[in-house]
N, C-alpha and C positions, 0 to 999 in steps of 0.2 A: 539436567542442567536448566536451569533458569533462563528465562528469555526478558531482556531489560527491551522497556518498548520508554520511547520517548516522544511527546508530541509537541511540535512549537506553533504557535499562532501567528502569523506575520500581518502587516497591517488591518486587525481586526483585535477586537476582545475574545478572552479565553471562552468558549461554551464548554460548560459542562455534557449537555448534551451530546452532542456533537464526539467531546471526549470519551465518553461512554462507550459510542458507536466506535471509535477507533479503537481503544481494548479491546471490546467484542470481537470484533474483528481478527484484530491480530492473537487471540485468545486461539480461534479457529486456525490462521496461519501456521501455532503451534503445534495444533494436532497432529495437521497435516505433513508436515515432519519436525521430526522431534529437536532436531541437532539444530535447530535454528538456535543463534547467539543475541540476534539485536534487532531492532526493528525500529527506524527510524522514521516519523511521520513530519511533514510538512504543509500546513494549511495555508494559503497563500491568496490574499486580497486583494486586487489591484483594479483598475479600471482603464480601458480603452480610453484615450483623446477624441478618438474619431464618434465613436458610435455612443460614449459616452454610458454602456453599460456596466455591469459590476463584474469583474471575471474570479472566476474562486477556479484556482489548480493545487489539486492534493500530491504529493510526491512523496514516493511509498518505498524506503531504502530496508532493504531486508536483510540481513548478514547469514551466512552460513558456513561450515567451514568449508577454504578455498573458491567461495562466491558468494560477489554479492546480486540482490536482485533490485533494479529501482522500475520502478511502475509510475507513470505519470497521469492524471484524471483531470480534462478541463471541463467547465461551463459557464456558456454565458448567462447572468442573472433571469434574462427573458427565454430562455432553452429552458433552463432548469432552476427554477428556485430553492429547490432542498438540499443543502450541500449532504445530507445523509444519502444521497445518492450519488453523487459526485465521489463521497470515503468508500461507497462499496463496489463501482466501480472502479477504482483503483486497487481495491483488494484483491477485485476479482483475477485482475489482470498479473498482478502480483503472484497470485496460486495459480493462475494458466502456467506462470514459468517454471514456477517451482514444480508442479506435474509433469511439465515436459524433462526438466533436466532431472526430477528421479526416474521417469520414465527411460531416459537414453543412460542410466545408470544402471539401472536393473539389467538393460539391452547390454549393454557393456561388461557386466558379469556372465549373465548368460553364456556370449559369446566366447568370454577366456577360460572360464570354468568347465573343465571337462565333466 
């Protein structure tokens, strides 16, 4: 099954770059299991009033059948300037979940299957 990945830019210009790295990524989400359906990405620009810096938050909506998973990644401009780290922290965080919940599947089989 085909996994549709979607990625939207919000106040900010589209990078190709940037978009590359979030295929890649989610290319890997796929291996890691297979049944995923959708994978929805969010790159998000904004800026504080106060502090006056740039804040980029990635939010990483993943579909599977009967769950979904969303990952959220922030930084501020002066933390981190390379939002290619910002998308693969979120990815990461993304496959922590999806590990753990085939993990307590497998656990879940185990346990009923004589």
């Amino acid at each position: 099954m085909a996994m549709s990945v979607h990625v939207n830019f919000h106040n900010m210009e589209r990078c190709d770059k940037l978009e590359n790295a979030i295929f890649q990524h989610a290319g890997k989400l796929k291996t890691l299991y297979g049944g995923a359906t959708s994978c929805r990405v969010a790159v998000i620009a904004s800026k504080h009033r106060e502090n006056r810096f740039k804040v980029l938050d990635v939010v990483v909506d993943l579909s599977i059948p009967g769950k979904d998973f969303v990952a959220r990644s922030r930084a501020e401009d002066e933390v981190c300037p390379n939002a290619s780290i910002v998308v693969a922290d979120a990815f990461k965080r993304t496959a922590r979940r999806l590990r753990d919940h085939r993990s307590k599947q497998m656990a879940f089989r185990t346990r009923t299957m004589p």
